[in-house]
C-alpha positions as a Markdown table, in Angstrom:
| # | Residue | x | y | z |
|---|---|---|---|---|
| 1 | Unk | 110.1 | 103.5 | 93.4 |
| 2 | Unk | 112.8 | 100.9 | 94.3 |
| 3 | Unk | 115.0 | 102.6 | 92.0 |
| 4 | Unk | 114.9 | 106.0 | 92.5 |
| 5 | Unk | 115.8 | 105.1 | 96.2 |
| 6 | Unk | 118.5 | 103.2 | 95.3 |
| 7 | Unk | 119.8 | 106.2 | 92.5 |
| 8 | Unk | 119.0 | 108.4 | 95.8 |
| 9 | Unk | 121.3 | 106.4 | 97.9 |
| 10 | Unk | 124.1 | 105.9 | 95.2 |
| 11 | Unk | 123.9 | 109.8 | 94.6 |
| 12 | Unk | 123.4 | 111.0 | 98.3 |
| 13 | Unk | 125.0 | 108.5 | 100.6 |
| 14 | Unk | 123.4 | 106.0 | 102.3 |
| 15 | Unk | 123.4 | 107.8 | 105.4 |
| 16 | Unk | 120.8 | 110.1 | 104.4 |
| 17 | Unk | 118.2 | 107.9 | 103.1 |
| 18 | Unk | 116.6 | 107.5 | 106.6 |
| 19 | Unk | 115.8 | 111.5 | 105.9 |
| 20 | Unk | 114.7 | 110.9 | 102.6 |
| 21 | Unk | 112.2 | 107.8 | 103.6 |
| 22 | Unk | 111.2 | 109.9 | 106.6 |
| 23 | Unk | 110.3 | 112.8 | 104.9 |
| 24 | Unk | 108.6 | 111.1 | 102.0 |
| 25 | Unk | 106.6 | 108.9 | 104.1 |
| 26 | Unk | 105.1 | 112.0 | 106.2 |
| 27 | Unk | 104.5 | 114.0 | 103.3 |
| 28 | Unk | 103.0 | 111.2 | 101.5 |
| 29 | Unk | 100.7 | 110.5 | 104.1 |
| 30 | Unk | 99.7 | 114.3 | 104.7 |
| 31 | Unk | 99.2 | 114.6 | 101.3 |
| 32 | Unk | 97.0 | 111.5 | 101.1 |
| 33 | Unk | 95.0 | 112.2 | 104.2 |
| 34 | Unk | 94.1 | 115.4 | 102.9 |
| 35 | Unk | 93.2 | 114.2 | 99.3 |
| 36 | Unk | 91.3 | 111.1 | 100.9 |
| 37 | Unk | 89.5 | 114.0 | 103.5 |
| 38 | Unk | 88.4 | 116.3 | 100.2 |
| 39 | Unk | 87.4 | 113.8 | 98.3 |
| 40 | Unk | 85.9 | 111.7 | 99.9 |
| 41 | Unk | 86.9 | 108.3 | 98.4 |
| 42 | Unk | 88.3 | 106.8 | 101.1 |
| 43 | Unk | 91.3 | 104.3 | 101.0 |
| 44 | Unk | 90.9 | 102.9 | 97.4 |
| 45 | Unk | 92.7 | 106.3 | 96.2 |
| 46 | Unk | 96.3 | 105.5 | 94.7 |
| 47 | Unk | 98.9 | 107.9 | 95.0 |
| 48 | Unk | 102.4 | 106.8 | 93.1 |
| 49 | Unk | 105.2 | 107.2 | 96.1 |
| 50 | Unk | 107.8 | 108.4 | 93.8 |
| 51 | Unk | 107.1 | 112.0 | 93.8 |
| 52 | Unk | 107.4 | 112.1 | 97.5 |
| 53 | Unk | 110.6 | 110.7 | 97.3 |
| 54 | Unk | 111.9 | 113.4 | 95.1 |
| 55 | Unk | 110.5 | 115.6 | 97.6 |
| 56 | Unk | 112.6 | 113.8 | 100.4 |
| 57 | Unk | 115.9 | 113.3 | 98.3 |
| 58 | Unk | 115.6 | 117.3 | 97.6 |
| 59 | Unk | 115.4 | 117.8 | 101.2 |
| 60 | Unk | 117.7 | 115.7 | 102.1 |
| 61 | Unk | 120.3 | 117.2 | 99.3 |
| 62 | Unk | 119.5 | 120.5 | 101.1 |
| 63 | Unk | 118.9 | 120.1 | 104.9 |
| 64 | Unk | 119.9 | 116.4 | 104.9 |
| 65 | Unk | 123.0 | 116.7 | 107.4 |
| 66 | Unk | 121.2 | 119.2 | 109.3 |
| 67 | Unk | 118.3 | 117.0 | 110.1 |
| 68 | Unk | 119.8 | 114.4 | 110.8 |
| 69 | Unk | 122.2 | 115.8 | 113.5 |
| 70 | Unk | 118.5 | 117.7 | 114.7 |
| 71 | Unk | 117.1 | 114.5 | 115.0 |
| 72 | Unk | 120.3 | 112.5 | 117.0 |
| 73 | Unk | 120.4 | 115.6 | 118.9 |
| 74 | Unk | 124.3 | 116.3 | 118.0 |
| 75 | Unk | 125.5 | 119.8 | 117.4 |
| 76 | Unk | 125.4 | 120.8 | 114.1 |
| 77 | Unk | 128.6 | 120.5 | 112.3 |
């Protein structure tokens, strides 16, 4: 996981790695709250993180700049 942040961050900019942690971390943990809610195992499921982050490095390749001037409140560019 360590490395595909860091490959994120040389390849997108270390700016937008806030979006990219952001937005893995919520989809991670909707994604896990739903699969511990159907389920029904509770918290010893394991879900690998690195998927998420290549959820949140694709967003951020897309909307990145976007969402981060959405989120400072700035005008967009």
């Amino acid at each position: 996981d360590f490395k595909l942040l860091a490959a994120l961050g040389a390849w997108l900019g270390w700016q937008l790695l806030p979006v990219v942690v952001l937005v893995a971390a919520c989809a991670g943990s909707a994604l896990g709250l739903a699969s511990m809610v159907i389920s029904g195992r509770g918290r010893d499921l394991r879900i690998p993180f690195g998927p998420f982050l290549a959820v949140g490095g694709l967003v951020a390749l897309l909307w990145g700049h976007q969402l981060t001037a959405w989120w400072l409140g700035m005008p967009l560019p």
